[in-house]
C-alpha positions as CSV (number, residue, x, y, z in Angstrom):
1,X,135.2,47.7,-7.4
2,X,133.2,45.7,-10.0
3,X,134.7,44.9,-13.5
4,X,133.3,47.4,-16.3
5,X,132.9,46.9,-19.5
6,X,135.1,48.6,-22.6
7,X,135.1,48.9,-25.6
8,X,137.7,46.4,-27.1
9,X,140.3,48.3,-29.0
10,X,140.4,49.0,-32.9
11,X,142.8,49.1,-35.7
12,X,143.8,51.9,-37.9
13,X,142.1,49.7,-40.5
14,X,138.8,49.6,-38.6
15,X,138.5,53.3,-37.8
16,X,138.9,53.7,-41.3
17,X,135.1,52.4,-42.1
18,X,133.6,54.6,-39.2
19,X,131.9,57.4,-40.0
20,X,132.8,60.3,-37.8
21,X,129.9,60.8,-35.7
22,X,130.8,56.8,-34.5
23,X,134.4,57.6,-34.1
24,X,133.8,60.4,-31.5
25,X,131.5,57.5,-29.7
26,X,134.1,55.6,-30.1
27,X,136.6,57.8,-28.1
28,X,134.6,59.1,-25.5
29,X,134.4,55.0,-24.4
30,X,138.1,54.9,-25.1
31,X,138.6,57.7,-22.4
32,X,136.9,55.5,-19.5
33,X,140.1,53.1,-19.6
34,X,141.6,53.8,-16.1
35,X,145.3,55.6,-15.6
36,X,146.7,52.9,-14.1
37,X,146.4,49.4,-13.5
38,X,145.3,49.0,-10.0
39,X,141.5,49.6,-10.9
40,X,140.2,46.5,-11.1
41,X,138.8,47.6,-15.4
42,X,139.3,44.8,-17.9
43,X,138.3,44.5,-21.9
44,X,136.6,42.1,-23.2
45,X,139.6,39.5,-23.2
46,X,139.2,40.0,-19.0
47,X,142.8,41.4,-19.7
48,X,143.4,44.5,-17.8
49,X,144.4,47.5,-19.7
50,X,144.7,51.0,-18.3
51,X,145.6,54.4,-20.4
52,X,149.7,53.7,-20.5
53,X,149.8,50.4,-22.2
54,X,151.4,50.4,-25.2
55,X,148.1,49.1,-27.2
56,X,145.8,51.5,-25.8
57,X,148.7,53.8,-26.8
58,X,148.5,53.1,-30.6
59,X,144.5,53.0,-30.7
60,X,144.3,56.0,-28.9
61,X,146.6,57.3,-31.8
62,X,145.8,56.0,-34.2
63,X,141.8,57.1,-33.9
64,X,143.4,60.8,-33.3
65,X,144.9,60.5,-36.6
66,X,142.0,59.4,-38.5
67,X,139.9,62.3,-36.6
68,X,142.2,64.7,-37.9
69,X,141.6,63.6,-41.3
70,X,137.7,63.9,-41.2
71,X,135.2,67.1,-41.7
72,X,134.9,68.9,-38.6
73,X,131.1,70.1,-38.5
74,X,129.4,71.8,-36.1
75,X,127.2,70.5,-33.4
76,X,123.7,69.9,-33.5
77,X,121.9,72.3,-31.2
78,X,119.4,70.8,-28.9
79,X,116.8,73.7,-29.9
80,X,116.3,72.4,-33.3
């Protein structure tokens, strides 16, 4: 399997100057980190990560945290 590219992970303080719409972006990347660590995935580092390290851990929560925070809107429909 080929190396991907992801997103490289953020701090609380770098969430905090996203708007929302960037954020939700943001963590539909965060989601294609693999479960586990034999898929051959790295970040930009060429460090492999997968869903249960600890620093995907604390982005993941911490960009949950800061969602919670912000105006839920409704979607856009594709109509108009």
């Amino acid at each position: 399997m080929s190396t991907k590219r992801l997103p490289k992970l953020l701090t609380k303080e770098q969430f905090e100057k996203l708007n929302t719409k960037r954020l939700l972006t943001y963590k539909n990347k965060l989601m294609k980190y693999p479960n586990d660590q034999g898929l051959d995935w790295a970040d930009g580092d060429n460090k492999v990560l997968c869903k249960t390290d600890d620093e995907w851990k604390d982005c993941n929560n911490a960009l949950k945290k800061i969602l919670a925070l912000r105006e839920h809107v409704e979607r856009k429909s594709k109509d108009g």
